[in-house]
N, C-alpha and C positions, 0 to 999 in steps of 0.2 A: 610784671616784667615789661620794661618799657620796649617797644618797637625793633628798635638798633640795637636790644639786649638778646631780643629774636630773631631777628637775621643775623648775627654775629653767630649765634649758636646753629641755626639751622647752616649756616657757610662751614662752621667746624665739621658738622656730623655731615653736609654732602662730602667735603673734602677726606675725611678718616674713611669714609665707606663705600667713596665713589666705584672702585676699582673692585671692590668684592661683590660688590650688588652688581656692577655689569658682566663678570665672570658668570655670577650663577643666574643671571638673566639670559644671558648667550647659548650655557648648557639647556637651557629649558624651551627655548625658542628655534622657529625656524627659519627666523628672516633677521638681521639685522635692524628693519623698520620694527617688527614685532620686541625686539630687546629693547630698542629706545622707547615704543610706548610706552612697555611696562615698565621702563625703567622711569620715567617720566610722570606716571600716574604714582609709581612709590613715592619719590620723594614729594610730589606736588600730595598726598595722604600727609609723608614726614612731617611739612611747611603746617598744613590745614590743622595737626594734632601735635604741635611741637612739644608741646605742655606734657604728653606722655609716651614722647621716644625717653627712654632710659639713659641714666647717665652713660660716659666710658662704654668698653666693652660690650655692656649689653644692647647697647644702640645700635650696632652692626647684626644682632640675631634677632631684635625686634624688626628692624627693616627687611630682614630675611623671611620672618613669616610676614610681613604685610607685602611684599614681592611676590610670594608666595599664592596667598590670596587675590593679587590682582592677575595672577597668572591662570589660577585655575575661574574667575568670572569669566577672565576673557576666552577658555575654551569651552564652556556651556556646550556648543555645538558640539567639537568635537570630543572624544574623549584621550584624554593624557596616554593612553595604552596606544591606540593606531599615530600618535603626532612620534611619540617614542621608536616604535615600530618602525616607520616611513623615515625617521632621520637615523637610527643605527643600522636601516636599509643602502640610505645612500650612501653612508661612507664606509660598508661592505662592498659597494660595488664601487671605489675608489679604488681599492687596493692594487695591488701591485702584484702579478701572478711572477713573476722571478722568484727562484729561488725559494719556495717555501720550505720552511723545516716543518719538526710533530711540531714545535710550541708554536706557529702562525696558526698551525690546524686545531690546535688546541684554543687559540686565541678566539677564532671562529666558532667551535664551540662552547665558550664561554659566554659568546656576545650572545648566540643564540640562544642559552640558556636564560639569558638576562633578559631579553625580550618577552621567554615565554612568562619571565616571572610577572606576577599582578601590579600596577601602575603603586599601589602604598609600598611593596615589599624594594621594589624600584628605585622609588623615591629618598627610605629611609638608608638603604644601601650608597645611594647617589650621594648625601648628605653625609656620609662617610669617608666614601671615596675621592668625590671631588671635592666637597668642600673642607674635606680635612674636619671636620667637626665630632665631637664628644657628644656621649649620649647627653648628658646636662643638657649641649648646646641645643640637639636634636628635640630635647623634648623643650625647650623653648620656642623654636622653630614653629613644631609641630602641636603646638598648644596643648601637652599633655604632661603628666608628672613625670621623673628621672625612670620611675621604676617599669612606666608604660614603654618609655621609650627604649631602654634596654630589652623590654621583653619582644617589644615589636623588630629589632634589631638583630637579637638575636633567633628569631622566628625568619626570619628574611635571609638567614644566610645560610639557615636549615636549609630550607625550598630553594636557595640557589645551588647546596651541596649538591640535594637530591636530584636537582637539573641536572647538574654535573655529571657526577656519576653516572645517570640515567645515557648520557651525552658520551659514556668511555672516558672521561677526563678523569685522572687521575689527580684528585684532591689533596692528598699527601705530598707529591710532590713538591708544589706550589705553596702551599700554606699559606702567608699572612699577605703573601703575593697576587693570590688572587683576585681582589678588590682592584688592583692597579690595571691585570690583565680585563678587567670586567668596563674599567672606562677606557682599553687601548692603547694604552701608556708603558707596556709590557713588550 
């Protein structure tokens, strides 16, 4: 492929992906500066391995696991569970003490549940919630087969019930709502 065959293509896939890749770089980060590195290092991986971003559609879930990967090199230090922890801290203590009803107290113990859950059960749930994605998409993401990813999926929202509950929240309630109440959207 000539040259100008390869930046025309890589100019397509920044532009189709731009806006999804910096959404789920922003939920994953703590700085702004931290979202455009990693967003930065993606596409500039994209540029370097153009040859095996996927056509259409799946060019937005491969960039998602190489995002992915440059997200978890760059926190070797730290790990994903205290960065998590420290950022659904601060914007609990954002809140708004007016007027609470049960469902804010509820909403509170949902995030808290989500916190206590393990940084994979987290993750795979996150990839559901925020990024609106399918197991298929999940187990592309997550470099594993559909069947892993369902199990891991559905394993994760066991241990968020049992948080739950453990927490007084009444699970029935809520139902398919809960995933929404878990990223604050509720």
């Amino acid at each position: 492929m000539a040259r100008s065959d390869l930046r025309r293509r890589f100019e397509e896939i920044y532009l189709a992906h731009y806006a999804d890749l910096l959404g789920y770089v922003r939920r994953r980060t703590e700085s702004p500066e931290d979202a455009a590195d990693t967003l930065a290092e993606t596409f500039a991986t994209a540029w370097r391995r153009i040859g095996d971003v996927p056509a259409g559609p799946s060019a937005r879930l491969w960039l998602y696991g190489v995002a992915r990967r440059v997200l978890a090199n760059g926190r070797r230090a730290e790990t994903r569970r205290s960065a998590l922890v420290e950022r659904l801290g601060a914007e609990l203590g954002q809140g708004d003490d007016r007027d609470w009803t049960p469902d804010h107290e509820d909403l509170d113990a949902v995030r808290a549940a989500f916190r206590r859950l393990g940084p994979d059960d987290r993750e795979v749930l996150a990839l559901v919630s925020w990024e609106g994605l399918g197991s298929a998409e999940i187990a592309t993401v997550l470099g594993c087969s559909r069947g892993a990813a369902r199990l891991r999926l559905h394993r994760a929202r066991k241990r968020l019930t049992k948080e739950l509950t453990r927490a007084g929240v009444d699970v029935a309630r809520y139902g398919v709502r809960m995933p929404a109440m878990a990223r604050g959207e509720a």
